[in-house]
N, C-alpha and C positions, 0 to 999 in steps of 0.2 A: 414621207411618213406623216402620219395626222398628228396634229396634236395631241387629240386625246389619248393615241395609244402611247405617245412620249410623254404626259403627264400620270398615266395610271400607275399604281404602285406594283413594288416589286413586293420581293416577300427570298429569307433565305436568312444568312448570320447563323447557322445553327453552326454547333463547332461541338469536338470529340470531348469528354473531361480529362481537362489534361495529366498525367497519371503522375504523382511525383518519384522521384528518381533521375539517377544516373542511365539516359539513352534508351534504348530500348529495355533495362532489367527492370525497372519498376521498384517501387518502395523497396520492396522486400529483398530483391536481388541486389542493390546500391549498399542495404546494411550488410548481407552476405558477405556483398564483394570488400567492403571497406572492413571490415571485422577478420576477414579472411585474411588480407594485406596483413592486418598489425600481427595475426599470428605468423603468417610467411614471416616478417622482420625477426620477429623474437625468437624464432625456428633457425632459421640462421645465422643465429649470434652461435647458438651451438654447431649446430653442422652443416653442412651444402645437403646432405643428404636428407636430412629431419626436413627441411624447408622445402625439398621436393616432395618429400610422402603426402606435404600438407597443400601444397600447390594444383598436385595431381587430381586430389577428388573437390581440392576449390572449381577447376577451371571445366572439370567435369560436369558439377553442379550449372555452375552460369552460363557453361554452352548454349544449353536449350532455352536457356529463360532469354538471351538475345536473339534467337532462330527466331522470327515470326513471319507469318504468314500474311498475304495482302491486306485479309480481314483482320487483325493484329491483334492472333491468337500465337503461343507460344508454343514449344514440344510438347512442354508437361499437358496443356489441355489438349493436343491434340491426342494424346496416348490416355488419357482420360476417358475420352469418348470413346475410342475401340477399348478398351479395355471394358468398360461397360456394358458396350456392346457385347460383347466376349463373355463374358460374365452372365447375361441375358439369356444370351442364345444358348449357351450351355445348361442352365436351369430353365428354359422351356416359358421363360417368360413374354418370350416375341410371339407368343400364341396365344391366343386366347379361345375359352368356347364356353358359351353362358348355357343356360337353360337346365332341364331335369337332369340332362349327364355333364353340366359342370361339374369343377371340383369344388366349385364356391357353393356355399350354403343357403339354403332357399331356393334353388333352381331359378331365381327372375334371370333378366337380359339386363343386369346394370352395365352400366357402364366402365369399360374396364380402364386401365391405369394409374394417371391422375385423378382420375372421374370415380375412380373404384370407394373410397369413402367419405364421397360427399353425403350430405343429407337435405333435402328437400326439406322448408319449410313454407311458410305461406302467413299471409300478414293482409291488412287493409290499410290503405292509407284516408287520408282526411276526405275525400269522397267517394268513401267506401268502396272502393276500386281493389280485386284482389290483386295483389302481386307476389311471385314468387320470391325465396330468399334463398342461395344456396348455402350451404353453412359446410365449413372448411375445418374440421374438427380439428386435426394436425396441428395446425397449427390456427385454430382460433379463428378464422376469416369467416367474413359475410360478405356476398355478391347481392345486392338487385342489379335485373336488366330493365332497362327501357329499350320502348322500340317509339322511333320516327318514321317521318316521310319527307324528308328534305324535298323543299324547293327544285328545281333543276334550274340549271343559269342559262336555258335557252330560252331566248326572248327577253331578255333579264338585264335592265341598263348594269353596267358597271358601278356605277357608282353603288347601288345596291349589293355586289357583291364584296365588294370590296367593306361594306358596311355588315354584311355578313362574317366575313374573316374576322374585321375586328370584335365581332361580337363573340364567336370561337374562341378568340384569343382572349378573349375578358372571362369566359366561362371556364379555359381552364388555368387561367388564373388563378380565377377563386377555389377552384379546387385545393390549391396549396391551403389554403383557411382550412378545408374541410377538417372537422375531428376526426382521428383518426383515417383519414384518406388511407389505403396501400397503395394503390393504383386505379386507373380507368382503362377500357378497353374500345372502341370502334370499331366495328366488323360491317362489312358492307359484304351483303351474298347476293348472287346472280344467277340467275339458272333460266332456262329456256321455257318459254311458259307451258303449263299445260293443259291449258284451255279448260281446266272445270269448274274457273267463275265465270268464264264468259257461259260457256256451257249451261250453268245453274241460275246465271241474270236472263240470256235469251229465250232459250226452251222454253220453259213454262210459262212465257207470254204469247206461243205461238197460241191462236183460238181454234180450236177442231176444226171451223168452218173459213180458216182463211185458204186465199186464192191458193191451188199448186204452184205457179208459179214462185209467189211470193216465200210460200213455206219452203220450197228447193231452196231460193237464195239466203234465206238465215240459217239455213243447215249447212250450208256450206262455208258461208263465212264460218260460224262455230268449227267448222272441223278445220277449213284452212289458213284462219287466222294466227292460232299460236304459233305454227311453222316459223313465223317472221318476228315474232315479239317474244320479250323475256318478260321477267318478274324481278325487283330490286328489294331486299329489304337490307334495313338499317338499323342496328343494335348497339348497346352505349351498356356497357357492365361497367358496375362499380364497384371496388372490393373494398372493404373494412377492417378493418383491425380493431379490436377492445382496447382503451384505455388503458394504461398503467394503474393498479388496483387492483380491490380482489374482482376475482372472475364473476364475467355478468351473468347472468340468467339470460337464455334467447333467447323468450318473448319478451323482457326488456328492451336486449337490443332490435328488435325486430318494431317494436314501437315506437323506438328514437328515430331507425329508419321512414317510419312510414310518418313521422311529423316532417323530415329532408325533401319528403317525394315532390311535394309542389314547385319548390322553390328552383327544386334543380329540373324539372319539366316547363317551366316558368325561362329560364335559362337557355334552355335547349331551343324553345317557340324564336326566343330572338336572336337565337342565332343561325336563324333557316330551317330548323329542324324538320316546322311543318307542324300536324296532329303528334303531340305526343304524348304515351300513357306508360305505363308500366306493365311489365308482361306478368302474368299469369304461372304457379307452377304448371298448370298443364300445358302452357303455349312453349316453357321453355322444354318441357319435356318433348314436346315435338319437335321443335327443333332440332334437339339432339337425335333424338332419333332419324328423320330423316337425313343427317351429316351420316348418318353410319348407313343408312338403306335408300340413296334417294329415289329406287325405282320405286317406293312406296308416296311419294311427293304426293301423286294426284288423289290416292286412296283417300290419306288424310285430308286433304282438302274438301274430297266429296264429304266424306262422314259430317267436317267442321260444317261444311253450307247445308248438309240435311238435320241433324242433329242440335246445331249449334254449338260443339266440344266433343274430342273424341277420350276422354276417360283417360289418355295416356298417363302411365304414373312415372314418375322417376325410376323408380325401381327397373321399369320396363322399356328404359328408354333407351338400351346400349345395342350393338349387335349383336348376333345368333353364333357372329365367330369370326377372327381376326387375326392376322400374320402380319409381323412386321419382318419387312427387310431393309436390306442396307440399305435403296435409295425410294420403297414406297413404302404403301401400307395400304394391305387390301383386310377389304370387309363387306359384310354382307354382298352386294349389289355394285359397290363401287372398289375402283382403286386411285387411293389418294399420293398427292405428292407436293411435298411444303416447301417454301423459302423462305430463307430470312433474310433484312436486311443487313449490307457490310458497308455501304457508304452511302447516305444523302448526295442530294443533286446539289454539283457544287455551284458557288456562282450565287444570280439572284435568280431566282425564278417567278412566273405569275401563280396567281390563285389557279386557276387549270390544269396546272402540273403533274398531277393526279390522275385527271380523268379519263384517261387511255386504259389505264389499269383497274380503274374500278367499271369501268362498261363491259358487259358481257362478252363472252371469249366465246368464239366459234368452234364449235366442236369439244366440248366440254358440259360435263352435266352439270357442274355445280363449282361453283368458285367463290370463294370465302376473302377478302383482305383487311387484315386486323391488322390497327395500328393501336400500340399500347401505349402508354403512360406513366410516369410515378413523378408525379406531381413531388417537389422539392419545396420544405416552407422555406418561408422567408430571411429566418438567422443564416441555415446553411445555405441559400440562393446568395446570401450577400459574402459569405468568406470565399465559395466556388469562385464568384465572379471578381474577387480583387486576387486573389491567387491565380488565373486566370491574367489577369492585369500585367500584375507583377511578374510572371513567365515569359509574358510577351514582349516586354519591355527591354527586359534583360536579353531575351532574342536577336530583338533588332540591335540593342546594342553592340551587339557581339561578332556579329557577321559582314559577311562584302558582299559586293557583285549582286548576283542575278536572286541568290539565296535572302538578299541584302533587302530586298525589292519583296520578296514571299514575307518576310519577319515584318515588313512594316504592315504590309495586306493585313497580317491576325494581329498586328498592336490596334490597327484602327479598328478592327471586327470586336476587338476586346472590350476598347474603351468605347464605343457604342453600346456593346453589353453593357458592360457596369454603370454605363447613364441610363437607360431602360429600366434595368433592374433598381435604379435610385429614386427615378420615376414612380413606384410601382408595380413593374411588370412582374408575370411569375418566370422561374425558371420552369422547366419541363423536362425531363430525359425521355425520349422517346425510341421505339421501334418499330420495324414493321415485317410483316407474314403474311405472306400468300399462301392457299392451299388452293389447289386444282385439284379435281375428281373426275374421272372417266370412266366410262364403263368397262375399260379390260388393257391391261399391261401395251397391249401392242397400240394403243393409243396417247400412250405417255410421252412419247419420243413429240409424235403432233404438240402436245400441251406444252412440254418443255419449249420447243422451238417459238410458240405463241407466247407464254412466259418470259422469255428472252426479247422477241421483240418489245412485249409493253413495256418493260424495264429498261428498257431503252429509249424510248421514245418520252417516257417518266424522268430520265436521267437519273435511275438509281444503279445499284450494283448489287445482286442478289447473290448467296450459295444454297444449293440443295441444304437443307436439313438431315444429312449423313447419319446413318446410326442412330439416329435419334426421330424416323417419320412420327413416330407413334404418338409422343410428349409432344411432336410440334403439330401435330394436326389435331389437340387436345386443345393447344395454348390459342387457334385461331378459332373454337366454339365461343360464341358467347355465354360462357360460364363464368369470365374472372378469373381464370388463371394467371397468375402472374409468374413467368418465366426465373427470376431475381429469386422468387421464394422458395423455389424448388430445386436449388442444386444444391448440391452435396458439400461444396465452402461457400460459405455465405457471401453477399455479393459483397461485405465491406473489406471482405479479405482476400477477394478477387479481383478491388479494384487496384491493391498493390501488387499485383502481379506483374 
């Protein structure tokens, strides 16, 4: 083995938040179960019988909340999801159908769901660059997206990559600073090219009076070149939240934002990004749209290269019509199917890790993977990581043998942490989603199996998005949905679960 590939860095330490509690019950279940105890006692001072009335729907309760599943979900939320499900599909809500015979008002094609009342705004930043803003009424959020053109690491000394990563790692760092930060998003899409910029750069250099010859061979390159090559783009949503205060005005915050836009495009250049600018409401509107129609990909594209912008509006930007079931979700043109992640690669791994999963998939029209963010400030990154300390500690103390051996692995993973974090560094919670698109059900079984293998060769461990395609093939657009904001108990009272 060479040296240099024994001197290059690794990359890994990410670890679950540890949840407090007794075992597997979680906060909430530990006070249950010890609250329960003292009444069991006091039950039984009176009768054997009293103390079992109270026992029975105690032990009833904490059953489920210990049952959990690999991805360490519990009964209760597993009956949560079918039940909503359930609930859905019986009011007719896993259906969708926009236009003049909607049942929604104004006949447009918005976008249904999540998506259903956002609002499109639009802004300039410091060199008058338009950029779009989504604005998240509900609950008060502001998304901008940017879009890049990362680097590729072929041909690419290491050492630059590696100076890359750390520069990642410094950018979402300082995200933790940002005011008001909610979250960040990364989407990387892939799809099979469709030859209408090579199309619209060639062609119309061809001269009336060039050779036969020559004009057969650019014609045919144009028609059988895409067959072998894809398209990659790369999008960076940022969500916001309002201050604590009274409620802003949105061209307010839409001006705070566009004074952010350099610094954090400034950011992105060095950390490989490449060309980066801000998208446009009508580029993010295409976007979307194409995620819900991509048989229309090359249309828009022709219109953007003869026109220079195709008019699309938010409003207009959803499908014509849309079925969720249990393991997809079909729409217009395609049918989609999401996964989330249930475990990081454990171990250390290199900067590469990824790149299996983010290269384009064979036999698939369109492939989306978003990895999200919620950047953690600084007060709360430093009590995580000494509670975190002090768990582990207590761990190793506590145990033998081979178990003896795992407790010291996370005391030293810990204390690593909490010197990093002392250093510096930001914390990060992070996720990730995949969404695959095919053109028709009987192609999904292909996708999944393909699906399966990148995530394996990624070292991750994914599950379908069960019961719920519709919301997760929402959460991998780059719009800024943050998954965390949109359940039904909020995440601070999910994480004692």
């Amino acid at each position: 083995m060479s040296s240099d590939a024994m001197t290059r860095p690794t990359y890994g330490n990410w670890r679950r938040p540890r949840r407090p509690g007794l075992g597997p019950l979680g906060l909430l279940g530990t006070v249950v179960a010890f609250g329960g105890l003292v009444v069991v006692l006091l039950a039984s001072l009176v009768s054997l019988a009293a103390a079992v009335v109270v026992l029975v729907p105690l032990a009833l309760f904490l059953g489920p909340l210990a049952l959990r599943t690999a991805d360490g979900r519990n009964v209760y939320q597993l009956l949560a999801v079918r039940i909503g499900w359930m609930k859905r599909k019986a009011n007719g809500s896993h259906t969708y159908v926009s236009g003049p015979l909607s049942r929604r008002p104004g006949g447009h094609f918005t976008p249904p769901g999540l998506l259903s009342r956002v609002k499109m705004r639009e802004g300039r930043d410091a060199y008058d660059r338009p950029f779009g803003v989504l604005h998240h009424p509900g609950r008060n959020l502001y998304t901008i997206v940017l879009t890049c053109e990362p680097d590729g690491g072929s041909l690419v000394d290491p050492e630059q990559v590696d100076i890359w990563v750390a520069s990642w790692g410094d950018w979402l760092a300082r995200l933790s600073h940002e005011p008001g930060l909610r979250g960040a998003q990364v989407v990387v899409e892939t799809a099979p090219d469709t030859g209408t910029r090579l199309a619209a750069e060639v062609l119309p250099r061809i001269v009336p009076d060039a050779p036969a010859a020559a004009r057969a061979v650019m014609e045919e390159v144009v028609q059988r070149y895409p067959a072998a090559s894809s398209e990659m783009h790369t999008y960076i949503a940022l969500t916001y939240g309002t201050v604590p205060g009274p409620r802003r005005d949105p061209e307010d915050v839409i001006t705070d934002l566009s004074m952010r836009l350099p610094g954090l495009l400034a950011g992105l250049v060095a950390a490989g990004g490449g060309s980066a600018s801000p998208l446009s409401a009508e580029r993010i509107a295409e976007i979307v749209r194409v995620a819900y129609d991509p048989a229309i990909a090359p249309d828009v594209l022709a219109v953007r290269a003869q026109h220079a912008g195709t008019g699309l509006d938010w409003k207009d930007a959803g499908p014509a019509a849309a079925v969720e079931t249990i393991d997809a979700y079909k729409h217009d043109s395609g049918v989609s199917r999401t996964w989330m992640l249930t475990l990081a690669p454990r171990g250390t791994v290199r900067s590469s890790v990824l790149r299996g999963l983010l290269e384009p998939a064979h036999g698939t029209r369109r492939k989306r993977v978003s990895l999200v963010y919620r950047p953690i400030d600084p007060a709360t990154s430093a009590r995580i990581v000494e509670a975190d300390r002090r768990a582990a500690h207590f761990m190793a103390g506590s145990r033998r043998g081979l178990v003896q051996a795992r407790a010291s692995s996370e005391m030293r993973a810990a204390e690593q942490t909490a010197a990093e974090e002392a250093a510096g560094a930001g914390l990060v919670e992070f996720s990730l989603m995949v969404t695959v698109t095919v053109d028709n059900e009987e192609e999904l079984q292909d996708a999944s199996i393909t699906v399966r293998n990148l995530q394996a060769s990624s070292r991750i461990l994914m599950r379908p998005a069960d019961r719920m395609q519709a919301s997760a093939f929402s959460c991998t657009l780059p719009v800024g949905l943050l998954p965390w904001e949109y359940t039904l108990i909020p995440y601070q009272l999910r994480e004692t679960l």
